[in-house]
N, C-alpha and C positions, 0 to 999 in steps of 0.2 A: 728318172725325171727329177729334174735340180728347181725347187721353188721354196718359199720361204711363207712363214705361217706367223701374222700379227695383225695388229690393230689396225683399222681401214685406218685412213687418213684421211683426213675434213675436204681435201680435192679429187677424193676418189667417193665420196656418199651418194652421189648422182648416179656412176658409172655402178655401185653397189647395188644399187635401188634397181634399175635397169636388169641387172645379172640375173637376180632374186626373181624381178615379174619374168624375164623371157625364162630362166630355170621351171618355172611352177609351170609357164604357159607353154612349154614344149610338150607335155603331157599332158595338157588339159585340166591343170589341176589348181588354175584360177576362176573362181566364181563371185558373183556379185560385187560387192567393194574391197576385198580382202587385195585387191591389186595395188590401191589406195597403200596399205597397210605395210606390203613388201616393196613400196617405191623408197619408203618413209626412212632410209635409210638413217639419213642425220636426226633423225628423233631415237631412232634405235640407238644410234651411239650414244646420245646425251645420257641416254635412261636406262640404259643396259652396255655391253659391250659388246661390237659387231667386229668380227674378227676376219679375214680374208687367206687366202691362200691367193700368191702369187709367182710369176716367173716375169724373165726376161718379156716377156711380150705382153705383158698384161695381167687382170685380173682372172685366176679361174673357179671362183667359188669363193662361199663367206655361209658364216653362222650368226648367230645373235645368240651369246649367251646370257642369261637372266639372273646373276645375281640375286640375293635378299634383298629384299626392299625396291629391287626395280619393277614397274608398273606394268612391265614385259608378263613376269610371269604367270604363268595360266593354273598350273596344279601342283609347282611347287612348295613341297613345308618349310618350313625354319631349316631345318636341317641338311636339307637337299637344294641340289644344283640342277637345275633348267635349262635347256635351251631349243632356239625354235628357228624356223626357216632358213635351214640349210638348202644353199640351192648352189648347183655348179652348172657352168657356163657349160655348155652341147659340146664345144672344141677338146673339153677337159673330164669327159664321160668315161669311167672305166678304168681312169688313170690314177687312184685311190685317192681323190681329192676331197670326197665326202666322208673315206672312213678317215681320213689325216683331221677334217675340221672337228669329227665326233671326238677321236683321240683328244685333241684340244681340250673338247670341253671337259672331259672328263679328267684331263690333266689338273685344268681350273676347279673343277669340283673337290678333289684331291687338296689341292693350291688352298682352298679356302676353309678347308678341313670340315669338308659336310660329309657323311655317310654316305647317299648316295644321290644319284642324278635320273631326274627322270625328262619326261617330254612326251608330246604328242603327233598323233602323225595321223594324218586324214586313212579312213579303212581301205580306200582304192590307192593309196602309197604301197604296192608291194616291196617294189623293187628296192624301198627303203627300209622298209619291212625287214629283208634278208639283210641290209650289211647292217644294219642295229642288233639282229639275231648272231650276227657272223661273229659280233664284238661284247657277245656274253647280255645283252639287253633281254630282259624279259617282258611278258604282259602284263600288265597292273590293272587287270578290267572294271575292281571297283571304283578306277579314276577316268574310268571312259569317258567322256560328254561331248555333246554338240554345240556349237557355237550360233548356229542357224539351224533352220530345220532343215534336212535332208544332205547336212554335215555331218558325219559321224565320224570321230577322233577317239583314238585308240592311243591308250597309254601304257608307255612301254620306261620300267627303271633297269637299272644296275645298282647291284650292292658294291661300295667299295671298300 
């Protein structure tokens, strides 16, 4: 598979936005306003970087990486790299489109010269669960928290 891996571009943040809610809602894994949240695509790029994976036909996936100081991050330190709503488009499932975005980020964490990258992933995200496991990611459960109640987020770093 020939696709290319960069920054959305300001004519694609709608089309991002979109990816992200139907990504999370093909498994059920939109609840109360968090939809709101993963539409929000050009407020992500303003205040983090939202990075996309592409081909000749379109959009198939995107991350938001969180930077220092961007208002994005959740349980990041000074020293560590972030990132959050990885979602790949149904067409582009299987096709290592999600571990290519984590690569990224961890590429950028590297890139920014932080120690290590962590991030969070709802407890009923298995299936992300394993290709985060697959790519050397561990459990960091004294970083666990809920964002709502009967949200439970489990946090998972790599050392680099």
């Amino acid at each position: 598979m020939t696709y290319e891996i960069r920054l959305a571009r300001e004519a694609e943040y709608e089309a991002v936005g979109e990816l992200t809610v139907d990504a999370y809602s093909h498994d059920g894994f939109v609840r109360g306003d968090y939809a709101l949240t993963l539409r929000a695509a050009a407020d992500r790029a303003a205040k983090a970087e939202l990075w996309v994976v592409a081909d000749e036909s379109g959009l198939l996936g995107t991350v938001t990486y969180c930077p220092p100081g961007s208002v994005y991050r959740e349980i990041a330190r000074d020293d560590e790299g972030e990132f959050r709503m990885l979602g790949v488009a149904g067409r582009a499932r299987g096709l290592g489109v999600g571990t290519a975005l984590t690569e990224r980020c961890i590429a950028r964490t590297r890139e920014l010269g932080q120690r290590r990258i962590v991030m969070s992933s709802a407890e009923y995200m298995t299936t992300a669960h394993r290709l985060y496991e697959r790519l050397g990611f561990t459990r960091l459960p004294e970083r666990d928290w809920s964002p709502i109640p009967g949200i439970n987020l489990y946090a998972f770093t790599l050392e680099l």
